[in-house]
VOBA-547955 format. One record per atom (N, C-alpha, C): residue number from 1; residue in one letter; atom name; x, y, z. Coordinates in pm, whole numbers, plus 32768, in hexadecimal, padded with zeros to 4 digits. Layout:
N
n  res  atom  X  Y  Z
NUM  A  CA  X  Y  Z
...
% end
This chain:
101
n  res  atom  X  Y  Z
1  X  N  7A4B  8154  7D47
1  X  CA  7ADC  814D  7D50
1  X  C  7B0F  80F4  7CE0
2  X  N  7B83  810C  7C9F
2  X  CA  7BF2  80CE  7C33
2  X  C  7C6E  80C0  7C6A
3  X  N  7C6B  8037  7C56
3  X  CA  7D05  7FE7  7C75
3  X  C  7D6B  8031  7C22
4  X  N  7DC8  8072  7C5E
4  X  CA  7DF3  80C0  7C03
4  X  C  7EA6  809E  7C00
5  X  N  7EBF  802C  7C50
5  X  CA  7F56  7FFB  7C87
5  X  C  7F37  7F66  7CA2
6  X  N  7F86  7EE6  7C98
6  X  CA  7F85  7E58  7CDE
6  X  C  8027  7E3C  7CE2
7  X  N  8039  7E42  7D68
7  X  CA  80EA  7DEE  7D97
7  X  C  80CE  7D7D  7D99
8  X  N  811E  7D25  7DB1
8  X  CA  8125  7C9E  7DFE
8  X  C  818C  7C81  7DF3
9  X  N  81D0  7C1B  7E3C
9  X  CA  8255  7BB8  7E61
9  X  C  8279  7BA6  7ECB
10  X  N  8306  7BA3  7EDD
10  X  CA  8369  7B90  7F99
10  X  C  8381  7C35  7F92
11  X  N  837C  7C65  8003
11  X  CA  83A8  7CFA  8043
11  X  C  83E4  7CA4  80C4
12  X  N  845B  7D2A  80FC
12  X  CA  845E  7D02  8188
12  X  C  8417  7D6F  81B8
13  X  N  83F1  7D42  8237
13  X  CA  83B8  7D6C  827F
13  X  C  83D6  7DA3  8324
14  X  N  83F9  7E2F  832D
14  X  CA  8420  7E65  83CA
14  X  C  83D7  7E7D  841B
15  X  N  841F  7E7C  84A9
15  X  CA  83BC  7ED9  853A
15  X  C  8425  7F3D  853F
16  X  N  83F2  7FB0  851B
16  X  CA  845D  8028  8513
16  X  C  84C6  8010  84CF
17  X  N  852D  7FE8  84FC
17  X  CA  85F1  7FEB  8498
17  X  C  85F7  7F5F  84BC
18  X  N  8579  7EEC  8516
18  X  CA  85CD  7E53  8502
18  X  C  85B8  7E2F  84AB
19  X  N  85BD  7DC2  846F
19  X  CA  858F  7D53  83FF
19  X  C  8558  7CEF  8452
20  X  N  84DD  7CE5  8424
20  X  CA  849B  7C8E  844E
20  X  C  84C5  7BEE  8401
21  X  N  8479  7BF4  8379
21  X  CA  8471  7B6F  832F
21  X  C  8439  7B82  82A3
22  X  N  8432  7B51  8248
22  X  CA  8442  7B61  81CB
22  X  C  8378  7B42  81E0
23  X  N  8341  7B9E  8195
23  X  CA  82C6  7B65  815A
23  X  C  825F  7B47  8103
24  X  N  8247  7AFA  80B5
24  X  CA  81F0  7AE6  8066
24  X  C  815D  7B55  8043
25  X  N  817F  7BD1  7FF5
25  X  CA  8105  7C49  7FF2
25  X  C  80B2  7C49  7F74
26  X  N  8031  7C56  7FAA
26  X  CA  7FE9  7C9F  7F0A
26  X  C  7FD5  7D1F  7F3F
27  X  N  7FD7  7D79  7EED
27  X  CA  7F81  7E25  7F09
27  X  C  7F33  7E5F  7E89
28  X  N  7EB4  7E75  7EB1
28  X  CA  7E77  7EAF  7E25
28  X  C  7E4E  7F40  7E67
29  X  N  7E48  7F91  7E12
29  X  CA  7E78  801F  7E33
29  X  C  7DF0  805F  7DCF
30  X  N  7DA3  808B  7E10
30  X  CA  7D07  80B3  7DCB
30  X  C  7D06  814C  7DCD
31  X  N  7CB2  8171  7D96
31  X  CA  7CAB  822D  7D76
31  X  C  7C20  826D  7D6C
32  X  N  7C13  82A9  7DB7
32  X  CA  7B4C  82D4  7D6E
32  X  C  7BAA  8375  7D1A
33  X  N  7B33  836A  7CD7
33  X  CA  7B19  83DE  7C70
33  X  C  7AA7  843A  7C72
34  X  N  7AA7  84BF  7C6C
34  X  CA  7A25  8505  7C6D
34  X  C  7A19  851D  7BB8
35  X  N  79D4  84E9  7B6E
35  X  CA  79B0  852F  7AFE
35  X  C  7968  85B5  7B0E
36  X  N  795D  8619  7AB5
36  X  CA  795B  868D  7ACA
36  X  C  7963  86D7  7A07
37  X  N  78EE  8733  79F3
37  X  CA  790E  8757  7960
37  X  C  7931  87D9  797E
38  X  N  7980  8822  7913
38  X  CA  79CB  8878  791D
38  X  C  7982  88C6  78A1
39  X  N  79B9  8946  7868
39  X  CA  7958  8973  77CC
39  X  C  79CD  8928  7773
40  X  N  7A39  88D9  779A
40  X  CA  7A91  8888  7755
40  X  C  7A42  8808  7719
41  X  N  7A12  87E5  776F
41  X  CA  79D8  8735  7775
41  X  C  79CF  8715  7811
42  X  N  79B1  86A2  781A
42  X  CA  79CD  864D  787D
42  X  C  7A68  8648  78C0
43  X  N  7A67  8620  792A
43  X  CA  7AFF  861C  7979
43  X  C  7AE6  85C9  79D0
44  X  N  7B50  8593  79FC
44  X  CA  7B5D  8543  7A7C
44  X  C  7BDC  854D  7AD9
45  X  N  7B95  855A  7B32
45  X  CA  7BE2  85AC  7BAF
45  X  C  7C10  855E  7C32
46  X  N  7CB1  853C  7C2F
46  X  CA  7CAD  84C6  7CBB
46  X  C  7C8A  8500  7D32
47  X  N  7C5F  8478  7D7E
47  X  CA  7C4B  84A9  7DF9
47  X  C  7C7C  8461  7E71
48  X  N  7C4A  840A  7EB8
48  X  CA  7C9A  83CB  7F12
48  X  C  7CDC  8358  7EDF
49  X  N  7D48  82FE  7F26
49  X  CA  7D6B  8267  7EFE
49  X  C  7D31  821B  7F73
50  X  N  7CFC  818A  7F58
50  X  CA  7D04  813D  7FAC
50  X  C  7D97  80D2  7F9A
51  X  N  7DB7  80C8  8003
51  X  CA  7E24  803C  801F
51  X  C  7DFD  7FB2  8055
52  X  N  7DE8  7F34  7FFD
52  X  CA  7DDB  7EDF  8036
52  X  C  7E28  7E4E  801D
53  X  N  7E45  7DF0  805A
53  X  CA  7E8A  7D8A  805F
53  X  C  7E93  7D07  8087
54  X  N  7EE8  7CD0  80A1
54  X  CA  7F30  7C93  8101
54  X  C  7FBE  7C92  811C
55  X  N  7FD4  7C4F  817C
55  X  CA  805E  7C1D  81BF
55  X  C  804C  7BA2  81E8
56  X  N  80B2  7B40  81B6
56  X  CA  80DB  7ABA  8219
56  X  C  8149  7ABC  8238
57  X  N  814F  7A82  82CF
57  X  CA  81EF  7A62  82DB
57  X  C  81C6  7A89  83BC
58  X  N  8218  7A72  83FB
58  X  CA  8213  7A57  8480
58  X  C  8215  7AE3  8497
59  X  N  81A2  7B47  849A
59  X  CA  81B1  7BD2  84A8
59  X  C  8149  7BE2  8518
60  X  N  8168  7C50  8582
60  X  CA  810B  7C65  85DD
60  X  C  80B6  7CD3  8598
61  X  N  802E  7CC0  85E6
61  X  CA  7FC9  7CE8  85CA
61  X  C  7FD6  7D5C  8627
62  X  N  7F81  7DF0  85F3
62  X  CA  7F7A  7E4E  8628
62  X  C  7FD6  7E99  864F
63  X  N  804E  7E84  85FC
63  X  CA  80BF  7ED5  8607
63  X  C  80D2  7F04  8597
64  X  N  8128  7FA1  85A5
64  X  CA  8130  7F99  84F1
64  X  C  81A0  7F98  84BD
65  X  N  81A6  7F2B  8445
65  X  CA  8210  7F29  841B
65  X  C  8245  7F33  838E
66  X  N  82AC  7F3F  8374
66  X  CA  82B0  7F68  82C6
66  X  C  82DB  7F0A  829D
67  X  N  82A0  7F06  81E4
67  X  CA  82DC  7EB1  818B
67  X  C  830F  7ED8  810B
68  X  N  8371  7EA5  8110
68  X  CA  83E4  7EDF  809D
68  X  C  83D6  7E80  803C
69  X  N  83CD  7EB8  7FB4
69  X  CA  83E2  7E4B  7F5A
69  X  C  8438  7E56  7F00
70  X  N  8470  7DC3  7EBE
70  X  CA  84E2  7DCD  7E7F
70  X  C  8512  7E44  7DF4
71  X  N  84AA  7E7F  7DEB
71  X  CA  84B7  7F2A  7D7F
71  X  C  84D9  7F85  7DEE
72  X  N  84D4  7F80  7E79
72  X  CA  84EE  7FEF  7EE2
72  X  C  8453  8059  7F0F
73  X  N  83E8  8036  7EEE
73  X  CA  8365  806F  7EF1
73  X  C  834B  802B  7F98
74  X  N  831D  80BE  7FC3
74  X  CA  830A  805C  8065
74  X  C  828F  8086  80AE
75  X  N  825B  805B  8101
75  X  CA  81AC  8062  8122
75  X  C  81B0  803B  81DD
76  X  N  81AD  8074  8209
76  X  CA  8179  80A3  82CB
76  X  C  8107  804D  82A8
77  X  N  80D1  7FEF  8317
77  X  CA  8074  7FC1  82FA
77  X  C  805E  7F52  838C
78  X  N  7FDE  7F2D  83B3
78  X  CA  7FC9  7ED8  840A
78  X  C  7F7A  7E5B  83D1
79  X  N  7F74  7DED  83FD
79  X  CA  7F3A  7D72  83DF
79  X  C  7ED3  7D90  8454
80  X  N  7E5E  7D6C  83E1
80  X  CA  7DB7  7D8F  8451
80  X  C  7D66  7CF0  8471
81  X  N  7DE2  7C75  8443
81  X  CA  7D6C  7C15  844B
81  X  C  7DD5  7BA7  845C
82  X  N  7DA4  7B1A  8463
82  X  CA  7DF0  7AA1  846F
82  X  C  7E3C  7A86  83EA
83  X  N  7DCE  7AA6  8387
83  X  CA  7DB5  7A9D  82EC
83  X  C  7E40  7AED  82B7
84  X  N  7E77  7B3F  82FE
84  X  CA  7EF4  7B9B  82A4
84  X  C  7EB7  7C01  828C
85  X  N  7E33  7C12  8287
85  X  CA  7DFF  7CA8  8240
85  X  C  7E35  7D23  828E
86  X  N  7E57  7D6B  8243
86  X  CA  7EAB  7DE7  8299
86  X  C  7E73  7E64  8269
87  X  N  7E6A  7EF0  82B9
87  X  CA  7E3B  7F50  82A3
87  X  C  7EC2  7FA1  82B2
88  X  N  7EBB  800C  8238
88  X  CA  7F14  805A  8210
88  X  C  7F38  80CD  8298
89  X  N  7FA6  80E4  82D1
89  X  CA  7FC1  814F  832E
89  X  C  7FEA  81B5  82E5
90  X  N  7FDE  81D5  825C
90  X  CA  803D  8248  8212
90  X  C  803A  821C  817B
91  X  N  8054  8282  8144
91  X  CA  805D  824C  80AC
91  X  C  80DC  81ED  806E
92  X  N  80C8  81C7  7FFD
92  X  CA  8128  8188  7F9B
92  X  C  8189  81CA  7F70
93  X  N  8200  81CE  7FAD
93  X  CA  826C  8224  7F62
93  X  C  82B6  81D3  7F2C
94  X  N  82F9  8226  7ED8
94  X  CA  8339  81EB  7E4E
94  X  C  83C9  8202  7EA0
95  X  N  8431  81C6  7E45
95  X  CA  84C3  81CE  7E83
95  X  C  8526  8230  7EBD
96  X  N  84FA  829D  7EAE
96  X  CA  8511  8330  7EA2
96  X  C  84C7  8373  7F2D
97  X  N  845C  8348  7F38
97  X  CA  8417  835B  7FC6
97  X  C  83A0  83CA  7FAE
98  X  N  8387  83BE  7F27
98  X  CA  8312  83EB  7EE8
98  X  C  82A6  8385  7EF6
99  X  N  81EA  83BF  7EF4
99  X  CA  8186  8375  7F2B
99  X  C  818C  836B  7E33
100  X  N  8164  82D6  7E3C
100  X  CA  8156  82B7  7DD5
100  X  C  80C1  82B5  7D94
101  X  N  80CB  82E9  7D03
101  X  CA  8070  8338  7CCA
101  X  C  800A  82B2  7C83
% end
């Protein structure tokens, strides 16, 4: 896998349409690739993303909730630990409500 995206800063952060609280995020956004030769050459071909992170800030655990950040890119997501580490519920969309490339 290749880091292929890194956010960080304040996002707020919702439970559905509330506002929770402003929070402190990193997200690094990884990609595997299948290489593959063609009678062209070589190619490389995406394949899945991983999403990984954190969150700080007074957020319940095992709920999922989104984080918006100040460009409008927003991420479904649950906190899996004490630590802030959070696992992605959905992809990275961009402002538009497109999954970002």
């Amino acid at each position: 896998m290749e880091k292929i995206r890194e956010l960080s800063g304040v996002a707020s952060v919702y439970s559905g349409n509330k506002f929770l609280a402003p929070g402190e995020f990193s997200i690094d956004v990884y990609q595997e690739f299948i290489e593959e030769r063609t009678l062209d050459g070589p190619s490389r071909v995406p394949g899945i993303k991983r999403i990984v992170g954190f969150v700080r800030g007074p957020f319940p655990m095992a709920s999922i909730l989104k984080l918006v950040t100040a460009q409008g890119h927003t991420l479904e997501f649950f906190i899996t630990g004490s630590d802030g580490a959070i696992a992605a519920a959905g992809p990275l969309l961009t402002q538009d409500g497109t999954p970002m490339v």
